[in-house]
C-alpha positions in Angstrom: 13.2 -43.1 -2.8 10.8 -41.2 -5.3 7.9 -42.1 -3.5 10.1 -39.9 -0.4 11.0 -37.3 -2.5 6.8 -37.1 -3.8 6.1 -37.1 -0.6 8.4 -34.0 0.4 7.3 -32.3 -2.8 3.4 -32.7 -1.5 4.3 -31.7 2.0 6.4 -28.2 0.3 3.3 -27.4 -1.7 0.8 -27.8 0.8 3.0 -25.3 3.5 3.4 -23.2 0.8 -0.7 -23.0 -0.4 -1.0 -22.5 3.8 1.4 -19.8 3.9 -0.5 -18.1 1.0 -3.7 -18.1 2.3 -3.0 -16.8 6.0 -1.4 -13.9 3.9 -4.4 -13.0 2.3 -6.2 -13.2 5.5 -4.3 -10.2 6.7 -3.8 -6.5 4.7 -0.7 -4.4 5.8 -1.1 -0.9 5.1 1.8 1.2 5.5 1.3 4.9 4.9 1.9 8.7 6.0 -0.9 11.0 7.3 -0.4 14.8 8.0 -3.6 16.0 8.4 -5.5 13.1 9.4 -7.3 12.2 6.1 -4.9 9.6 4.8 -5.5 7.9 8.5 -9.0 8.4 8.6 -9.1 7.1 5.3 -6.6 3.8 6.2 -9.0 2.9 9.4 -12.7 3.0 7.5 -11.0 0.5 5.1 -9.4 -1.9 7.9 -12.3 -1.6 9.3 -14.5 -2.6 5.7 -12.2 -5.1 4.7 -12.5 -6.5 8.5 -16.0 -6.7 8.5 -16.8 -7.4 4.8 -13.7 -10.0 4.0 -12.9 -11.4 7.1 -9.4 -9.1 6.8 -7.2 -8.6 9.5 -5.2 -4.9 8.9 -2.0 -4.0 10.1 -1.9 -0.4 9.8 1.9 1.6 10.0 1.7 5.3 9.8 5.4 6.1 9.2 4.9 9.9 10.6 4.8 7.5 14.3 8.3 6.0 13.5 10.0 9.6 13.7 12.2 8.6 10.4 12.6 4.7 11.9 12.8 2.0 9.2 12.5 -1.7 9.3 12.2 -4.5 7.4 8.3 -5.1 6.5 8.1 -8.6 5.5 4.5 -9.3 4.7 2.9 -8.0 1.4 1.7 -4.6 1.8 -0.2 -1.5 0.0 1.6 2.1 0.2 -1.0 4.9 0.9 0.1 8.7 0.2 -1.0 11.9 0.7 -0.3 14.8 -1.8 2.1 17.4 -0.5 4.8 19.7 -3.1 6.3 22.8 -3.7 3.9 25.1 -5.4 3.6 25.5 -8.7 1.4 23.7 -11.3 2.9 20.1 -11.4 3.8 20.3 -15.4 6.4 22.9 -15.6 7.2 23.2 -12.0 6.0 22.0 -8.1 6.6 18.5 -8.5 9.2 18.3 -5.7 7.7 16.1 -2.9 7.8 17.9 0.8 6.9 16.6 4.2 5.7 13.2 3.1 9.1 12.0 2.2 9.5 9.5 5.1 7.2 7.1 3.7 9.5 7.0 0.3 12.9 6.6 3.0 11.0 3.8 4.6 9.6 2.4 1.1 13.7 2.4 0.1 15.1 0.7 3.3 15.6 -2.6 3.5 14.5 -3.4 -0.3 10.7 -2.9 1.1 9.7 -1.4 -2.1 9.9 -5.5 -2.8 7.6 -6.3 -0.9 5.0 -3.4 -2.0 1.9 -4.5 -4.4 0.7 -1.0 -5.2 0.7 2.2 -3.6 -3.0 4.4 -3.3 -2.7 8.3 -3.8 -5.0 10.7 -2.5 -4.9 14.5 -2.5 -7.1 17.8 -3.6 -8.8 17.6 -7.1 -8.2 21.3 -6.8 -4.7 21.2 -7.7 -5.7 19.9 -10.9 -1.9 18.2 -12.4 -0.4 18.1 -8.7 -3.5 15.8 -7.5 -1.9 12.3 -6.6 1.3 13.3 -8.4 3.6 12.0 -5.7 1.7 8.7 -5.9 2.6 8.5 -9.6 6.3 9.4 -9.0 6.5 6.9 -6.7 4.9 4.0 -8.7 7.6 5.0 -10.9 10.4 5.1 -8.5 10.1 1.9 -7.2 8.0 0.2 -10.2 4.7 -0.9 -8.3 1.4 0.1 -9.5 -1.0 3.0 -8.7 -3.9 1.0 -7.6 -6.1 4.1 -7.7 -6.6 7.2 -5.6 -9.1 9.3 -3.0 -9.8 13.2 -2.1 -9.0 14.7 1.2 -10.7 12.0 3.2 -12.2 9.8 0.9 -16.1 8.6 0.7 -17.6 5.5 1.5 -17.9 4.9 -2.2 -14.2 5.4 -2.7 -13.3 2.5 -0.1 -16.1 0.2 -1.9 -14.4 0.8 -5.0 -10.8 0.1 -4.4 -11.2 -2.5 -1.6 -11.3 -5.5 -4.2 -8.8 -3.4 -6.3 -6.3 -3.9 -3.0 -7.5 -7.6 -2.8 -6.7 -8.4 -6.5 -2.8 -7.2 -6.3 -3.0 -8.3 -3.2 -3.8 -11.8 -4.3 -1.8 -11.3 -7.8 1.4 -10.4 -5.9 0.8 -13.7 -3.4 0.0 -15.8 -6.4 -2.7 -17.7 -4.9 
C-alpha cells in the first residue's frame, strides 16, 4: 500500500513538472492598443520570444472583444497604453479614459489571478502621467510593473524586458 501511494505521488509530480513546462513554452499577452503602438509593440516581441526562446504567444487585444470578458486561464502579462484626463498626474489627470476595458477584463472572472505583471508604455513627454495607469493598476490588482516602453518601443526595449517577462513568468509557474 505505500509503495501505491509513492507511486501515485511520483506519477502527480511528474504531470505536474509537465504541466509546468508546456506553460512556459507558451506567453499570453493580453493587452489594449488605440493607436497601434501597444500592438506593434506586442507582435515584435511574439515574434522575438518565438524566434529567440522557442515561445509560442497568444496575443488578446481586448479593444477586439467590444467589452467581452472571459476567463483566461493560462499565465499571462497585461500590456497598457497611457491614456488620462489632462492635467499633470500629481495634483490632477490621473483618471484613466479609453483604455479602461483592459482593467474590466483584468477584474472579470478573478483574471487579475492569473496575471504575473502588467508592462506600461506611454509618452516620456507627459513627464508624471508616463505609464501612470500601469502603476495604478499594479496597485489595483497587486501584480508587478515589470517595466515599460515609449510610443512604439525599440528593438532594445523588447531585448531588455523579454527575459524580465520570462523570469515572472517562470516565478509565477514555479518551475
Amino acid at each position: 500500500m505505500k509503495n501505491t501511494t509513492s507511486c501515485v505521488r511520483m506519477i502527480e509530480q511528474t504531470q505536474d513538472i509537465d504541466r509546468k513546462r508546456t506553460l512556459m513554452s507558451q506567453l499570453t499577452l493580453v493587452y489594449i492598443s488605440l493607436s497601434g503602438n501597444t500592438q506593434s509593440f506586442v507582435k515584435r516581441m511574439s515574434d522575438y520570444l518565438s524566434l529567440n526562446h522557442g515561445i509560442n504567444c497568444r496575443q488578446i487585444n481586448i479593444k477586439e472583444l467590444n467589452h467581452e470578458t472571459f476567463q483566461v486561464d493560462e499565465p499571462f502579462v497585461a500590456l497598457l497604453p497611457t491614456y488620462l484626463e489632462g492635467g499633470n498626474g500629481v495634483d490632477n489627470g490621473d483618471v484613466e479614459i479609453l483604455t479602461n476595458p483592459l482593467g474590466d477584463f483584468i477584474a472579470a472572472h478573478d483574471n487579475h489571478k492569473r496575471c504575473f505583471g502588467i508592462i506600461g508604455s506611454g509618452n516620456r513627454n507627459f513627464n508624471n502621467q508616463y505609464c501612470l495607469t500601469a502603476k495604478q493598476y499594479s496597485q489595483r490588482f497587486g501584480f508587478p510593473m515589470l517595466g515599460d516602453f515609449e510610443l512604439r518601443g525599440t528593438q532594445s526595449d523588447i531585448e531588455r524586458l523579454a527575459p524580465i517577462i520570462l523570469e515572472a513568468q517562470k516565478n509565477f509557474i514555479q518551475l
